[in-house]
C-alpha positions as CSV (number, residue, x, y, z in Angstrom):
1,X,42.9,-1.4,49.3
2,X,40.7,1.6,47.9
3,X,42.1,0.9,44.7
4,X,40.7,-3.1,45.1
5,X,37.4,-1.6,46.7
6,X,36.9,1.0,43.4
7,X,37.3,-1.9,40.8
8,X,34.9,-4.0,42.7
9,X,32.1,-0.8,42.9
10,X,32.7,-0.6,39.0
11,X,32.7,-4.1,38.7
12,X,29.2,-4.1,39.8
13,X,28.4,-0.9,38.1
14,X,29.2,-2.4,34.5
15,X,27.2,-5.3,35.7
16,X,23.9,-3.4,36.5
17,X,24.5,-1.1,33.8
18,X,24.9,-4.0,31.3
19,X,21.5,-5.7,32.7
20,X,19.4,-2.6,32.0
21,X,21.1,-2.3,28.4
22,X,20.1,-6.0,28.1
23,X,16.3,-5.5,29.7
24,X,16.7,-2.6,27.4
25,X,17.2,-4.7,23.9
26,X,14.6,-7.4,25.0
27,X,11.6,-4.4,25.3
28,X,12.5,-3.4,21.9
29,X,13.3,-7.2,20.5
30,X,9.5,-7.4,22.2
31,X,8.2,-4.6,21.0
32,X,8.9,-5.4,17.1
33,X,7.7,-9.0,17.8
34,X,4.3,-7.8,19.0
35,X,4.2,-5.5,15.6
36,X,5.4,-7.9,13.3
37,X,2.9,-10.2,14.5
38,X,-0.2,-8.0,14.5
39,X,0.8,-7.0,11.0
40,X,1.1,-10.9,10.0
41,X,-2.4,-11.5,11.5
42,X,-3.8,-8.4,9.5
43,X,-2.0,-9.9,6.4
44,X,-3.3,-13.4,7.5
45,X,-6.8,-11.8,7.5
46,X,-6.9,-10.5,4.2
47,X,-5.6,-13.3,2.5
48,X,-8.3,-15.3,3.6
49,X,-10.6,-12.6,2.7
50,X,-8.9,-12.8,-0.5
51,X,-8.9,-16.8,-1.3
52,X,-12.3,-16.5,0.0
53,X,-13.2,-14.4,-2.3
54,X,-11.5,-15.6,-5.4
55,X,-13.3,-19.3,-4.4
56,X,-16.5,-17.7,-4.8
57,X,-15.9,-16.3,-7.8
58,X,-14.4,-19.7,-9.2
59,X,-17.8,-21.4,-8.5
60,X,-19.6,-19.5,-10.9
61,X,-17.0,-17.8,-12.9
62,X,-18.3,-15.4,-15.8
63,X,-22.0,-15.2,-14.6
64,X,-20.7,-12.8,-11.0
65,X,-20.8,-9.3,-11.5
66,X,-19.9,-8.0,-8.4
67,X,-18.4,-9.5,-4.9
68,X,-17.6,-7.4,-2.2
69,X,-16.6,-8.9,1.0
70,X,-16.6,-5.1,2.6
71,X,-14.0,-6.6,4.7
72,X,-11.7,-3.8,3.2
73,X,-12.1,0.3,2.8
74,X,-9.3,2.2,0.7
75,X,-9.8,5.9,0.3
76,X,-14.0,5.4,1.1
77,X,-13.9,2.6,-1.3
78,X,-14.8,-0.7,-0.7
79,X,-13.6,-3.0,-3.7
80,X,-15.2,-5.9,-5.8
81,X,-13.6,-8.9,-6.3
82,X,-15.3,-10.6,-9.2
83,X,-12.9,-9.0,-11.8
84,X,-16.0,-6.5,-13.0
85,X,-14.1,-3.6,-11.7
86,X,-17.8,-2.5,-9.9
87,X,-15.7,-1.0,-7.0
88,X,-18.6,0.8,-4.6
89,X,-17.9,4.3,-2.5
90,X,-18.5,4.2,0.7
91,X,-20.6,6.8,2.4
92,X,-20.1,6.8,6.1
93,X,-20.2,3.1,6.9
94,X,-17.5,2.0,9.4
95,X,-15.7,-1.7,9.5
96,X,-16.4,-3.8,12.2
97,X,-16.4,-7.5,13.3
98,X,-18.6,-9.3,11.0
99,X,-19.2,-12.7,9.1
100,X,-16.1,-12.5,7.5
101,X,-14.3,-11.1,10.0
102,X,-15.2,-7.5,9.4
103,X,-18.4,-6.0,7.6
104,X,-20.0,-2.8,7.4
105,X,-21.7,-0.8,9.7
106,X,-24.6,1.6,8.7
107,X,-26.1,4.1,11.6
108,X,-29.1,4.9,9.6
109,X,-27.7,7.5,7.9
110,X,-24.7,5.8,6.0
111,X,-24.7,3.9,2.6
112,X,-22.6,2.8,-0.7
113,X,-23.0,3.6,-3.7
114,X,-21.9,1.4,-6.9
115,X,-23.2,3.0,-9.4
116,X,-25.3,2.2,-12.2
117,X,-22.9,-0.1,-14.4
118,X,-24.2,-2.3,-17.6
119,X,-24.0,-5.2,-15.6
120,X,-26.1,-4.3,-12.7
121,X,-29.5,-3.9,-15.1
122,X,-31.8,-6.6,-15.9
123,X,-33.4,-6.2,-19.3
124,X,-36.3,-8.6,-19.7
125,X,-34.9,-12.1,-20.8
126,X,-31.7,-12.1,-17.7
127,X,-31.3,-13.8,-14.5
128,X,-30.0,-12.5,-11.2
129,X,-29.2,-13.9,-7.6
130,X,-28.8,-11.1,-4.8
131,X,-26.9,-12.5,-2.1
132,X,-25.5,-11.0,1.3
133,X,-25.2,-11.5,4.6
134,X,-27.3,-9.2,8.0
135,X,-27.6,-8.2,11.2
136,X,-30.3,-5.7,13.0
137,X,-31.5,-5.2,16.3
138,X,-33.4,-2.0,15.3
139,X,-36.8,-2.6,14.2
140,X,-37.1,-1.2,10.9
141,X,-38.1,-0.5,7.2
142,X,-35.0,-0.3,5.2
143,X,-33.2,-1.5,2.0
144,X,-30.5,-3.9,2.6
145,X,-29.3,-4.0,-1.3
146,X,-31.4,-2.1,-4.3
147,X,-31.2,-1.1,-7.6
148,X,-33.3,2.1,-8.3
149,X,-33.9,5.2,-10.0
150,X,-36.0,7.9,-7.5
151,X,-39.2,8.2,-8.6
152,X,-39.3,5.2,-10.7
153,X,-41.9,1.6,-10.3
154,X,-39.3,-0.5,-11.6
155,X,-36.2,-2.0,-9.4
156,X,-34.8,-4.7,-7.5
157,X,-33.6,-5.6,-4.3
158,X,-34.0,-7.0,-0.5
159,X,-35.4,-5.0,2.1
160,X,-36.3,-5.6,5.6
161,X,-39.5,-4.5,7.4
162,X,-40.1,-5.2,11.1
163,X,-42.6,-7.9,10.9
164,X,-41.0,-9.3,7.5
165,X,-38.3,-9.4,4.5
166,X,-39.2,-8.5,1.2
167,X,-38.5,-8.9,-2.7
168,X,-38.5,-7.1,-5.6
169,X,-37.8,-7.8,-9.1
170,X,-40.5,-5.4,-10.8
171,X,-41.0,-4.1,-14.1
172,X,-42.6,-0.4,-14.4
173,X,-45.4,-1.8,-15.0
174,X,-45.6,-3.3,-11.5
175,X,-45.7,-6.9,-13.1
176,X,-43.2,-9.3,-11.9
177,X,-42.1,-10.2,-7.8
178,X,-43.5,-6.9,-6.3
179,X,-42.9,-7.0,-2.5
180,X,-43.0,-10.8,-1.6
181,X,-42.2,-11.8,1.3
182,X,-40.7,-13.9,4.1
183,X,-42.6,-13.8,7.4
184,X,-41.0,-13.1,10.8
185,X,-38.8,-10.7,13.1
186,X,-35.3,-10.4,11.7
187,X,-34.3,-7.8,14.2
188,X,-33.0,-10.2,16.1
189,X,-28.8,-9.1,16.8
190,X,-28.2,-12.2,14.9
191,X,-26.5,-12.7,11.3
192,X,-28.7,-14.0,9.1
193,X,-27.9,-15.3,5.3
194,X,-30.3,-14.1,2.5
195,X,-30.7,-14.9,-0.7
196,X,-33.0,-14.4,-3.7
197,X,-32.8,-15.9,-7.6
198,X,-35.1,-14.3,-10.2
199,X,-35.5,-15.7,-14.0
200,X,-37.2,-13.1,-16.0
201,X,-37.8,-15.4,-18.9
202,X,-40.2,-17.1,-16.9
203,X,-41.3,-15.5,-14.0
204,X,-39.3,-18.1,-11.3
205,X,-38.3,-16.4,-7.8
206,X,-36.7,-18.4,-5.0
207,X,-35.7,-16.7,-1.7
208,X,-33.6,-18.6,1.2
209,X,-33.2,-17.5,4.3
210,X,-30.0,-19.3,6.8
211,X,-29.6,-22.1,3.9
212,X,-33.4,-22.8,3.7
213,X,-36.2,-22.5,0.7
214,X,-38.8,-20.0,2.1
215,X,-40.3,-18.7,-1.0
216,X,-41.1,-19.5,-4.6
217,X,-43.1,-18.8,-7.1
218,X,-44.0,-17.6,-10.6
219,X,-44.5,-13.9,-10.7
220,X,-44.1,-13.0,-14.8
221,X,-42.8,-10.1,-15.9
222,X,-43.1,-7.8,-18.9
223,X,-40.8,-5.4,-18.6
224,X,-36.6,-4.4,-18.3
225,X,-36.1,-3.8,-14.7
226,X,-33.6,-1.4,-13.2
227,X,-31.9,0.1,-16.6
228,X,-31.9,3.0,-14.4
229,X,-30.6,4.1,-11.1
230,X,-28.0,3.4,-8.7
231,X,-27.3,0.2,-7.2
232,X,-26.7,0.7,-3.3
233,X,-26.1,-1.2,-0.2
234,X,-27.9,-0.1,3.1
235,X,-30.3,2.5,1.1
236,X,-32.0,2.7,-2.5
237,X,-31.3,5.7,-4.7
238,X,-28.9,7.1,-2.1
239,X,-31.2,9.2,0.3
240,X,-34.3,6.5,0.6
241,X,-35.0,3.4,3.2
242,X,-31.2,3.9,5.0
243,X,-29.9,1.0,6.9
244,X,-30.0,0.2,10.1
245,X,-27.2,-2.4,11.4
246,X,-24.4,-4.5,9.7
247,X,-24.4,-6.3,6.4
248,X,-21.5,-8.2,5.0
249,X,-20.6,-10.7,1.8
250,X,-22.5,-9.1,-0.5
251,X,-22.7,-10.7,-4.5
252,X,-24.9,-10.8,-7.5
253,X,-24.8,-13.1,-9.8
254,X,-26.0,-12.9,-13.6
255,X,-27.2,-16.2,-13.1
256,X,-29.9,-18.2,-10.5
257,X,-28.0,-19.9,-7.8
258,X,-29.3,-23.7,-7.0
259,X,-30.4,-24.4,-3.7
260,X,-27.4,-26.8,-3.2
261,X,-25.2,-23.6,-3.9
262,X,-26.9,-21.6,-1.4
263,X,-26.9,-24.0,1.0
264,X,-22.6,-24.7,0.6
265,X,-22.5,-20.9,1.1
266,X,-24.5,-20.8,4.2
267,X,-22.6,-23.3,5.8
268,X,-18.9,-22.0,4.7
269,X,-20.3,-19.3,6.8
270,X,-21.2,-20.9,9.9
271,X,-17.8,-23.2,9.6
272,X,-15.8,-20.2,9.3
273,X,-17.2,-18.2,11.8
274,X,-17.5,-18.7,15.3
275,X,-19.9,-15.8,16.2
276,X,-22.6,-16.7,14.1
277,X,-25.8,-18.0,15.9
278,X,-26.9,-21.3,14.4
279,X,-30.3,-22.3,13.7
């Protein structure tokens, strides 16, 4: 009789025992499921980032010098993807949830630095489109992209002031695009698409804002531009005009980019990305 009762106790010993073993295999079975698959969305992520990328680039094919999605930070570097090899350090910026799924954040004190490479200048006689993507809530005066040796008249770039946004493509002379401008608060919390297209053989500057024409002219220079100096994100010549907020899907272009160009880029945006305010 004991004998029958002590089989029966391990009976349902083995059985309890075998339930946690199996409890036991499906919280690790789990556990590598819930890795594997936050590593496939990560690799998900930045193949899109990549083909993204690499779609841009096929648009306009040899006239991009630089695109950085600054979705992506390797050792404080943020690389370029238009096969220029214009990598850009990274100075403090952080990643965060941007246009394109992450961008960079800059506190004000932050910035990156690409250097000054052959393809960044603009001798008289070159085109360039400056293209990238915003967002402030800080009222401000700060550069959002510039090329610019301190102490020097001549550079280019974006900047944003608190009542407007302004442009630069100006010879050390002064002649050329020397702070035009699009009126209006930008410090809204909102992403905001900007671009600007300057021909230096004859003066023409168009600047969009969200897809749309805001500005255009004929501002002639007489002059190189920028042989000199740094280009930077979030800052010009390192320490000046630091950047407030997030920017993100930055390009330049060797090359003035139509309007129907700017427009298809705008709204790849907004398709791809559910977080972006539309207009």
């Amino acid at each position: 009789m004991n004998s029958k009762k002590t089989k029966k106790q391990l009976k349902r010993g083995f059985t309890v025992l075998e339930l946690l073993i199996v409890i036991t295999i499906i919280g690790i079975l789990f556990s590598i499921f819930i890795f594997s698959y936050k590593d496939y969305k990560e690799r998900a992520r930045l193949a899109k980032t990549m083909e993204w990328a690499h779609s841009i680039k096929s648009y306009l094919g040899a006239y991009a010098a630089g695109i950085w999605t600054l979705g992506i930070i390797q050792v404080n570097v943020t690389p370029d993807y238009s096969g220029q090899e214009s990598d850009c350090t990274v100075y403090g910026a952080t990643l965060s949830k941007g246009v394109s799924e992450n961008g960079l954040i800059f506190d004000g004190a932050d910035y990156v630095n690409c250097g000054d490479k052959e393809i960044f200048k603009l001798p008289k006689g070159e085109k360039i489109t400056l293209e990238l993507w915003f967002n402030s809530s800080v009222s401000q005066s700060a550069a959002l992209i510039a090329k610019r040796k301190s102490g020097s008249t001549d550079l280019y770039g974006m900047f944003l002031y608190p009542t407007t946004i302004s442009f630069y493509f100006r010879g050390s002379d002064s002649s050329g695009v020397n702070n035009r401008t699009i009126s209006g608060n930008y410090h809204d919390g909102k992403w905001h698409h900007l671009v600007a297209s300057y021909n230096t053989s004859n003066g023409g500057l168009k600047a969009y804002l969200d897809g749309v024409e805001k500005l255009s002219g004929i501002f002639t220079v007489n002059t190189n531009i920028a042989l000199e100096g740094y280009l930077d994100f979030g800052a010009q010549y390192e320490t000046g005009s630091r950047f407030i907020g997030m920017l993100d899907e930055i390009r330049i272009y060797k090359e003035t980019l139509p309007q129907v160009m700017v427009k298809k880029h705008y709204v790849e945006g907004l398709k791809r990305h559910q977080n972006l305010t539309k207009k």
